[in-house]
C-alpha positions as a LaTeX table, in Angstrom:
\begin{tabular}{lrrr}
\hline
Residue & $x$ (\AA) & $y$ (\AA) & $z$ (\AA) \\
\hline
Unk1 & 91.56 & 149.35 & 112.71 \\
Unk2 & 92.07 & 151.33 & 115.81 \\
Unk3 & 87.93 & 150.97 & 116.66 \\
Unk4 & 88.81 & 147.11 & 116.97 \\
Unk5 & 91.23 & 148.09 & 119.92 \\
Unk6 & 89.34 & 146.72 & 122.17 \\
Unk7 & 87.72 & 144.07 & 120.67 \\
Unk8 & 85.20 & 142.44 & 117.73 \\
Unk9 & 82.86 & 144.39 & 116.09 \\
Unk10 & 79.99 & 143.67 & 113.48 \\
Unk11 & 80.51 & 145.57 & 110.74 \\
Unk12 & 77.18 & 147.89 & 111.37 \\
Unk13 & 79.20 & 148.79 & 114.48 \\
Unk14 & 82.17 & 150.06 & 112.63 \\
Unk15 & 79.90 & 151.85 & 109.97 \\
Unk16 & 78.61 & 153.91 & 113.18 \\
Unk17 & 81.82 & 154.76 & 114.02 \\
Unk18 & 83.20 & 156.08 & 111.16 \\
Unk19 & 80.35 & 157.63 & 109.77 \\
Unk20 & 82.04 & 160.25 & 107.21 \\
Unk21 & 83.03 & 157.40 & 105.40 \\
Unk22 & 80.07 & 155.48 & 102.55 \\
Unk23 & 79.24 & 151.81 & 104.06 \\
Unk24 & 80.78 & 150.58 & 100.56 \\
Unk25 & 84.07 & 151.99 & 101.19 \\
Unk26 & 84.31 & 150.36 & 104.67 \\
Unk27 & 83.77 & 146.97 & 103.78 \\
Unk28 & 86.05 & 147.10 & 100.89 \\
Unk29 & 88.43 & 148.13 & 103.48 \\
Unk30 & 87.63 & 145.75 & 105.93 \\
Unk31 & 87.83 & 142.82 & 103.49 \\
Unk32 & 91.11 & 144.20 & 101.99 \\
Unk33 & 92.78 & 143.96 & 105.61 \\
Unk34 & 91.02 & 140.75 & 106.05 \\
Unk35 & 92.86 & 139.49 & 102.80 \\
Unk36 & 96.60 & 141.20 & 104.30 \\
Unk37 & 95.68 & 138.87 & 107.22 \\
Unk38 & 95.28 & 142.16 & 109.44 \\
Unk39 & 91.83 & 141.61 & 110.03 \\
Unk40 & 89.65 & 138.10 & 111.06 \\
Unk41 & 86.04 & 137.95 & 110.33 \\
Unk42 & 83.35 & 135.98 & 111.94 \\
Unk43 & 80.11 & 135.26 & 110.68 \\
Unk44 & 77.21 & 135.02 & 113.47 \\
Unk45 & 73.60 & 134.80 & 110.70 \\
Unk46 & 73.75 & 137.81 & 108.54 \\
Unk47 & 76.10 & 140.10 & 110.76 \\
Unk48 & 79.89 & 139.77 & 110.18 \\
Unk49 & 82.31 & 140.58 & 113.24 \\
Unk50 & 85.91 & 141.87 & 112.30 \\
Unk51 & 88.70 & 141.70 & 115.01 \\
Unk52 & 92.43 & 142.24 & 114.81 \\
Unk53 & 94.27 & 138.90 & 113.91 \\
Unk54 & 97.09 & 139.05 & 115.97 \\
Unk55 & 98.12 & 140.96 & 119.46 \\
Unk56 & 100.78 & 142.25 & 118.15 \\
Unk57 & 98.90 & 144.31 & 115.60 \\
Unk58 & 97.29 & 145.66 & 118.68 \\
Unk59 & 100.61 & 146.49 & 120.28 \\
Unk60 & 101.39 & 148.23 & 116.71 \\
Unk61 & 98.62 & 150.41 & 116.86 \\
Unk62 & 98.65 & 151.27 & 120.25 \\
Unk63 & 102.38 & 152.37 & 119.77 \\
Unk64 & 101.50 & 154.79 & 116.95 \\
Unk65 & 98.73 & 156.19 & 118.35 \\
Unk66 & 101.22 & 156.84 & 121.72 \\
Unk67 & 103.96 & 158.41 & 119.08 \\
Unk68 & 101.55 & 161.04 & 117.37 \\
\hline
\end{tabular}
């Protein structure tokens, strides 16, 4: 979640980022936060974009990541 800080990303794009993780993991991730209504998808032709569904899961984060 925290690479979607600062905004949308297809799903190759968070697959770069986290590349010690399998591409079959992620997206089971990605759709299980999607179905805790964490997560919004978008659909743009083949490519899927995930962003954060509400601010104040951005505010969450952000605190955390201040805290540790």
């Amino acid at each position: 979640m925290e690479c979607l800080l600062d905004g949308e990303k297809c799903v190759c794009e968070i697959i770069d980022k986290l590349k010690k993780y399998e591409q079959a993991h992620i997206s089971k991730s990605l759709i299980k936060l999607k179905e805790a209504g964490i997560l919004k998808d978008r659909k743009n032709g083949l490519n899927v974009y995930y962003s954060l569904s509400m601010e104040c899961i951005k505010n969450f984060i952000e605190c955390l990541n201040l805290n540790l």
